[in-house]
N, C-alpha and C positions, 0 to 999 in steps of 0.2 A: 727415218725422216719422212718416208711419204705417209708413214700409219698416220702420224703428228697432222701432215697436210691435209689428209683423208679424212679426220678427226674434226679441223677445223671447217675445214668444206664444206662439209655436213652440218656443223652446228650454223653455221651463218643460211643456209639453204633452209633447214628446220626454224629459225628464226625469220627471215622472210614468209616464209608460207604461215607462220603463226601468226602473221600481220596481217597476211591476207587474207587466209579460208579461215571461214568461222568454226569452232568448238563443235563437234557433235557427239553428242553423249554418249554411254555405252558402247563407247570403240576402243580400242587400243593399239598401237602400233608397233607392232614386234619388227625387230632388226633383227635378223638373224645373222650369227656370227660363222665363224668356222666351227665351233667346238659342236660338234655334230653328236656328244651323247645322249644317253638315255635320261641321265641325273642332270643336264646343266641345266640353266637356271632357262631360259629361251622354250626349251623344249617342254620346261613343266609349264609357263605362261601359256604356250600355245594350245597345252592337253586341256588345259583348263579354259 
């Protein structure tokens, strides 16, 4: 139940600020999760 709440949180928080800070190109914003391995998917976004 809290992941769910954490879930929404977030998305209505990421939506506000998309409302208000303008787009800047060539960025990306990594969330990093718990899966702390070599192969997830988080980890090869960030190598690259």
């Amino acid at each position: 139940m809290k992941k769910i709440i954490g879930y929404h949180l977030f998305a209505l928080i990421y939506k506000i600020n998309s409302r208000l800070l303008p787009i800047k190109k060539n960025n990306v914003l990594c969330i990093m999760t718990h899966d702390e391995g070599e192969g997830s998917n988080v980890s090869l976004v960030v190598k690259a």
